[in-house]
C-alpha positions in Angstrom: 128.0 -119.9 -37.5 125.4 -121.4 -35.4 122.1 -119.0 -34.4 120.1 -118.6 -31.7 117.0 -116.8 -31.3 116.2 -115.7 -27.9 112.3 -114.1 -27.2 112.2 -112.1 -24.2 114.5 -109.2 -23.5 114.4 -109.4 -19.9 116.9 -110.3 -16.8 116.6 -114.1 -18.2 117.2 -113.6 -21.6 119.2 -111.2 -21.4 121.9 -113.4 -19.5 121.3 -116.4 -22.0 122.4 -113.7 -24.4 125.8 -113.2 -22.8 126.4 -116.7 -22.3 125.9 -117.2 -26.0 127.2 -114.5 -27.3 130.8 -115.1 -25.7 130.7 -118.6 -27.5 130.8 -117.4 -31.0 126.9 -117.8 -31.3 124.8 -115.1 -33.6 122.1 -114.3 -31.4 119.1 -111.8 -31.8 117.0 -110.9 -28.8 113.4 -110.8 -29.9 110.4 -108.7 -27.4 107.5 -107.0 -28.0 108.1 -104.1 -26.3 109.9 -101.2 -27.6 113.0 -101.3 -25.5 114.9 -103.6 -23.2 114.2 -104.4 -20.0 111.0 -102.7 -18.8 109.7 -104.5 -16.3 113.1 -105.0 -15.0 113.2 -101.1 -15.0 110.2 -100.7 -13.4 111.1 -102.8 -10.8 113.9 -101.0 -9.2 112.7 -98.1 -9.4 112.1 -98.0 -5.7 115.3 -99.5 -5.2 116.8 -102.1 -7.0 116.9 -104.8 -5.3 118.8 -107.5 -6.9 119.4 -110.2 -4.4 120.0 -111.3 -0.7 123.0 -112.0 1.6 121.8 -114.6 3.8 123.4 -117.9 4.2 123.0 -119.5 1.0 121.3 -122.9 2.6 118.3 -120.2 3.8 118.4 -118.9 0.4 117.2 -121.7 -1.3 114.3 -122.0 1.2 112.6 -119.0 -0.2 111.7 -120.7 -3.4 109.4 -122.8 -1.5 108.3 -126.0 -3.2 110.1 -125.2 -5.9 113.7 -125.6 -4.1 114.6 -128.7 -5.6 114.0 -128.0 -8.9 116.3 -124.2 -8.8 118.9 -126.0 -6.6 120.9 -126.4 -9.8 120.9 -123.0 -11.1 121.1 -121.4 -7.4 124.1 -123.1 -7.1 125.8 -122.5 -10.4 125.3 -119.0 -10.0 124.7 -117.6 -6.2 124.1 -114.2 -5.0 127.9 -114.1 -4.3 128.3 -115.1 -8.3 126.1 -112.5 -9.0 127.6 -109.6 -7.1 131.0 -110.8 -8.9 129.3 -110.4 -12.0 127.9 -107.1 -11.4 131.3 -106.0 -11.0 132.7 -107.1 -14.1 130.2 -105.2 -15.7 131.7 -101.7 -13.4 128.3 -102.3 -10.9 129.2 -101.6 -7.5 126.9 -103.9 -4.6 126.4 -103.6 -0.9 124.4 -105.6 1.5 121.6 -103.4 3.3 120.8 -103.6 6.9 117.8 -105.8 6.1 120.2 -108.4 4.1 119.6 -107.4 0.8 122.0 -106.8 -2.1 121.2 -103.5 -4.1 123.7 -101.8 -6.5 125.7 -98.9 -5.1 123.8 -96.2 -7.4 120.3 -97.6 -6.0 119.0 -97.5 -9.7 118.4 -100.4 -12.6 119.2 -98.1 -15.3 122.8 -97.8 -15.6 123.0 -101.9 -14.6 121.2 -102.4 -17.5 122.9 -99.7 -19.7 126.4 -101.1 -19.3 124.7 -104.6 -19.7 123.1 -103.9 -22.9 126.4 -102.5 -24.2 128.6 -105.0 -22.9 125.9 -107.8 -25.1 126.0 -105.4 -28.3 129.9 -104.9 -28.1 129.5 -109.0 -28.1 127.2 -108.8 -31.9 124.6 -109.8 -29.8 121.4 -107.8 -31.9 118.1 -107.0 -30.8 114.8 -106.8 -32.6 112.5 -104.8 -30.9 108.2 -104.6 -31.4 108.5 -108.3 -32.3 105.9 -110.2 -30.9 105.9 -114.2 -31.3 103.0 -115.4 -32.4 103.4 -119.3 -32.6 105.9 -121.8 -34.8 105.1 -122.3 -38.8 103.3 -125.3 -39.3 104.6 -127.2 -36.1 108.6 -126.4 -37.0 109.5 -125.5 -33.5 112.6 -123.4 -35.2 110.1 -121.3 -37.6 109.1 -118.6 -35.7 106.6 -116.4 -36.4 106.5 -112.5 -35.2 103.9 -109.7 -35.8 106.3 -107.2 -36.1 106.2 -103.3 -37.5 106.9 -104.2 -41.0 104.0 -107.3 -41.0 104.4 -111.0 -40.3 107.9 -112.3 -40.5 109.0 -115.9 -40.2 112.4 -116.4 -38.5 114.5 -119.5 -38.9 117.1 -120.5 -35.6 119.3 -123.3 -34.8 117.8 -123.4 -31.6 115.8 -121.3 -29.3 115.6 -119.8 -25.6 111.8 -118.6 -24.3 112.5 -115.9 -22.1 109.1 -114.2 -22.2 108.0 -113.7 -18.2 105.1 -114.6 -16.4 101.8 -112.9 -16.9 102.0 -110.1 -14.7 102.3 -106.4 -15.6 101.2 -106.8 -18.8 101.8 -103.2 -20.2 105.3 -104.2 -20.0 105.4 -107.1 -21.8 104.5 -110.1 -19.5 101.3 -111.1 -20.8 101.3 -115.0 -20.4 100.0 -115.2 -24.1 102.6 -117.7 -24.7 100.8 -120.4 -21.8 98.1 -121.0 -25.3 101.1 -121.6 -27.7 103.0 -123.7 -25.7 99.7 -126.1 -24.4 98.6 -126.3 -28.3 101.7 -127.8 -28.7 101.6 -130.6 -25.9 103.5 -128.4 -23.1 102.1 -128.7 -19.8 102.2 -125.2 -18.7 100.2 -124.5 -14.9 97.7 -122.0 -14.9 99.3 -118.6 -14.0 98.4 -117.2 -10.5 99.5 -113.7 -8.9 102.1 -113.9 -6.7 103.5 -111.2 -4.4 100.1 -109.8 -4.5 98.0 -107.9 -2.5 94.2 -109.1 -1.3 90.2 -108.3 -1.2 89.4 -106.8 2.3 85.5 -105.8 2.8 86.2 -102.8 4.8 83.2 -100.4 6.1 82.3 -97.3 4.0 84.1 -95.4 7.1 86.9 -97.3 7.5 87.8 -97.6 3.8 87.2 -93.5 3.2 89.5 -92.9 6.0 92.2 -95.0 6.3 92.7 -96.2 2.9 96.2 -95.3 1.3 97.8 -95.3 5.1 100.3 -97.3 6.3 100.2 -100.1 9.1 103.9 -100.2 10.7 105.7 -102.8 13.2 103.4 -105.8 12.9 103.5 -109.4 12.9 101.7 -110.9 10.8 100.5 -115.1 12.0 98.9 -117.1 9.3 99.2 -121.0 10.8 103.1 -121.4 11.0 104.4 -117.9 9.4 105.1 -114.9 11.6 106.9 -112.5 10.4 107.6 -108.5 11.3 106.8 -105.7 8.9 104.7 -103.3 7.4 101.7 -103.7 5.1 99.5 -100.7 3.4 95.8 -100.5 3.5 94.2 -99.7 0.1 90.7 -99.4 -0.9 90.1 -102.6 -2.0 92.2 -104.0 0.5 95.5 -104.7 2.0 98.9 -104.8 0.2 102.7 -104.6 0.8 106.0 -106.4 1.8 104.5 -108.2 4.5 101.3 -109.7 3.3 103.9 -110.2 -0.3 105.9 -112.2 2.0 102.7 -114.7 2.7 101.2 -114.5 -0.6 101.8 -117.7 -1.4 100.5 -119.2 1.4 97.5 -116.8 1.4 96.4 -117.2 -2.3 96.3 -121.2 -2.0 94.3 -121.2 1.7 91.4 -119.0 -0.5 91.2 -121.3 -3.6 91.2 -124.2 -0.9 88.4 -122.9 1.1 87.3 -119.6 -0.1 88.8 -116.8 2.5 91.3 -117.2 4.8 91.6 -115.5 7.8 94.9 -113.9 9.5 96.2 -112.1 12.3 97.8 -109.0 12.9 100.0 -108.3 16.0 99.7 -104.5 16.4 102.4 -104.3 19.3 104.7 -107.3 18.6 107.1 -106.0 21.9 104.3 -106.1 24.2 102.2 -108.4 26.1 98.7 -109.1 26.6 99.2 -108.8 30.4 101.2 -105.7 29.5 98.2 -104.0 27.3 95.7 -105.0 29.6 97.2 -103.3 32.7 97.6 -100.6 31.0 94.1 -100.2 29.5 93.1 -101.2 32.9 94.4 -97.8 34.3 91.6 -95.5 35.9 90.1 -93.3 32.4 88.5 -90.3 34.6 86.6 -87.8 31.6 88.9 -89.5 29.2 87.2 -90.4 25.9 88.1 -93.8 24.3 90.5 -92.4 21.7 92.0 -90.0 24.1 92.8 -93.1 27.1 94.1 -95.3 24.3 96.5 -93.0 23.2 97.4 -91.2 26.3 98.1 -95.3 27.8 99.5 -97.3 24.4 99.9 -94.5 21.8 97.3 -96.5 20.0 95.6 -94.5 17.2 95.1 -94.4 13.5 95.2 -96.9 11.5 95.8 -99.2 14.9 93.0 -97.7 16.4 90.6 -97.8 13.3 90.9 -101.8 13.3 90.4 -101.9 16.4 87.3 -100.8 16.0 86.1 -102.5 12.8 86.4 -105.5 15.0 85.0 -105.1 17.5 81.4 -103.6 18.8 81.4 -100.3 20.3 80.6 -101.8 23.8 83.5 -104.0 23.7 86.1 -101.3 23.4 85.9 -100.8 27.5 86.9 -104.1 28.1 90.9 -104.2 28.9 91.4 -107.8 28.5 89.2 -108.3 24.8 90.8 -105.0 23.5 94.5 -106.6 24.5 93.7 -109.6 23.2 92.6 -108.1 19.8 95.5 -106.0 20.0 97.8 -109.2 20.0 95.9 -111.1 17.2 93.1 -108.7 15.6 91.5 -111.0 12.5 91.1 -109.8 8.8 89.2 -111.8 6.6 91.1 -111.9 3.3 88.4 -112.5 0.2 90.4 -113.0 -2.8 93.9 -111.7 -4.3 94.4 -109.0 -6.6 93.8 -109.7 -10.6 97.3 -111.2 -11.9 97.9 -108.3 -13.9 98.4 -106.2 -10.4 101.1 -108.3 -8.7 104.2 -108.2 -8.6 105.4 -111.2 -10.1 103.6 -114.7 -11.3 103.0 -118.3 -9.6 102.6 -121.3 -12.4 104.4 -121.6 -15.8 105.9 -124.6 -17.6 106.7 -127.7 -15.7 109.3 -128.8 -14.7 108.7 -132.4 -15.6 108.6 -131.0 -19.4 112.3 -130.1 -19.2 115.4 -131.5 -18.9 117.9 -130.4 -16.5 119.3 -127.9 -19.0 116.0 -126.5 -19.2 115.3 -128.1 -22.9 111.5 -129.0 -23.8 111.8 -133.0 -23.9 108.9 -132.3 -26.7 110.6 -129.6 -28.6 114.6 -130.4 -30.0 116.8 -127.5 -29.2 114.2 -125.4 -27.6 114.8 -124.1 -24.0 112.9 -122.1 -21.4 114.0 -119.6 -18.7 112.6 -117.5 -15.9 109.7 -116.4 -15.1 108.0 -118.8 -17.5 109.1 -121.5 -15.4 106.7 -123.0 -12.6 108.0 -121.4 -9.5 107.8 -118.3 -7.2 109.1 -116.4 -4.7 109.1 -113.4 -2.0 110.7 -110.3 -3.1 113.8 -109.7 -1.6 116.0 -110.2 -4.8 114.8 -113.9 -5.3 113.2 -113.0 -8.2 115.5 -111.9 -10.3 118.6 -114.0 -8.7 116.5 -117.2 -10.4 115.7 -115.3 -13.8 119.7 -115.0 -14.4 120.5 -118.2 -12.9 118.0 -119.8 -15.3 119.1 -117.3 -17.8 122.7 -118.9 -17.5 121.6 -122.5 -17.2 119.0 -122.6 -20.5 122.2 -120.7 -22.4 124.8 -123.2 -21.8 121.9 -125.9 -22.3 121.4 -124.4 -25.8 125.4 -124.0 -26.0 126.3 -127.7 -25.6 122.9 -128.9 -27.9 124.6 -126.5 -30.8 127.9 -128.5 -30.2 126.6 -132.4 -30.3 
């Protein structure tokens, strides 16, 4: 019986797993971590989100410049797929308001409960605290694992890298694998956050009060992206689904140039003519806080921009204040350290694989997920094109076992 050693026991490996283990293949799931899953866990805990219902030509869109090359496995294995899949396994799905496909239960633990027992019930075995470490003297199917009982080498017919990007390292993405693959002629681009959050220098005052609140119903304009939402204002910063949403786009203009400044749109249903008549309206003893929310309802965080942009003896001026309400500039200095986002840009080319996501340098070893150079908003891209890949590097592995 052929063997296949899998390293990564997340969404990715975890499906190369099934599609092996239903072909007669011994396979053993190797990770570092202690159990299963965890960043996959950690993930939906707010939710899980696990994919999106939009027309499937949109879809693809979302993976940016990286739509070609996921094509394939998008379309081997769609959200519709999935949702079929899930239900085979006893998951129910709906489709939320926004689009997006979460299970029934709202949870990731009892997806990945009746997943993990559906792969054991299949011999597929797992070895858990097993960290790779490299390949024994070049032999691509020696593996080497620091692992509780001391170094072990592990022999495999062929072999799936499933080992995530290098993002939330405490649970077991920690990019350490970019080294082992470059000192073995892999081109592997540098890793970059994505879905991150960004450097804002905000006043002493600004920062000790508004930091931690949320800014609701804006639009956010960066050259041609505008898009609705909310974003929260941190400390260092600014972070959330909306500025996740342009993170891409973000990061890229600030290694280009530096910074990169973007707009907010603090009443997105209103006008500039609109806000200006309004703050045009007689004040009487009125202070400046109390006329702005007795005409807009403007106060808060709204209100605190407002006035970290502009000088105190702007704020009587109807037409600048409207205008800065429509398109009030923040100066974004740098993203957030990789190990904060949400998810990772860069990985292993795409030149250095085959369609079935085999090295071209390495016989009978394939890579999946994360790993791979791509990225994407969340929104259940993410982890749609960790199981499509998943799929596509397990039958890749499944027809090299067979020729």
């Amino acid at each position: 019986m052929h063997t296949v050693a899998i390293i990564g026991a997340g969404p990715a490996g975890l499906m190369a797993a099934e599609i092996l283990s239903q072909a007669n293949i011994r396979v053993t799931v190797y990770d570092a971590m202690s159990s299963a899953g965890r960043k996959f866990l950690m993930a939906g805990k707010g939710g899980m989100n696990i994919s999106h219902a939009e027309p499937f030509d949109t879809f693809v869109t979302r993976y940016g410049t990286r739509q070609n090359n996921l094509a394939l496995y998008l379309n081997a294995f769609t959200p519709t797929d999935l949702r079929a899949w899930l239900n085979e396994l006893g998951i129910e799905t709906f489709v939320g308001s926004s689009g997006r496909i979460f299970p029934k239960e709202m949870k990731a633990a009892p997806l990945l409960r009746a997943w993990l027992h559906r792969l054991r019930s299949h011999g597929v075995q797992f070895a858990m605290r097993h960290r790779w470490l490299g390949w024994k003297n070049n032999d691509a199917h020696q593996l080497i694992f620091d692992t509780p009982n001391g170094e072990q080498i592990i022999s495999a017919d062929a072999v799936i890298l499933a080992l995530g990007g290098g993002s939330w390292t405490r649970l077991g993405s920690t990019g350490e694998w970019v080294t082992i693959l470059r000192e073995n002629g892999v081109k592997v681009e540098t890793l970059q956050p994505s879905n991150c959050g960004f450097n804002v220098a905000w006043c002493e005052y600004f920062q000790d009060r508004f930091a931690g609140q949320p800014l609701k119903n804006v639009c956010l304009h960066f050259g041609n992206f505008r898009q609705k939402g909310d974003v929260m204002l941190t400390e260092y910063g600014i972070e959330g689904g909306l500025i996740y949403a342009a993170s891409a786009l973000l990061r890229d203009e600030i290694s280009t140039n530096g910074n990169v400044i973007i707009h907010f749109d603090l009443f997105p249903d209103k006008t500039v003519a609109e806000l200006s008549a309004k703050l045009s309206k007689a004040r009487g003893k009125l202070s400046t806080a109390q006329f702005w929310r007795k005409q807009l309802g403007l106060e808060g965080v709204k209100a605190g921009l407002v006035r970290e942009v502009l000088l105190p003896d702007e704020l009587t001026s109807p037409d600048l204040v409207a205008k800065i309400l429509k398109a009030l500039p923040l100066t974004l200095l740098a993203p957030r350290p990789i190990d904060e986002a949400i998810s990772s840009a860069g990985g292993v080319s795409f030149d250095e694989l085959t369609a079935d996501l085999g090295f071209k340098k390495l016989k009978n070893i394939f890579c999946a997920g994360e790993m791979l150079d791509w990225e994407a908003p969340t929104g259940g891209y993410l982890l749609t094109a960790c199981l499509a890949t998943g799929r596509a590097a397990g039958l890749g592995a499944l027809a090299a076992l067979k020729n």
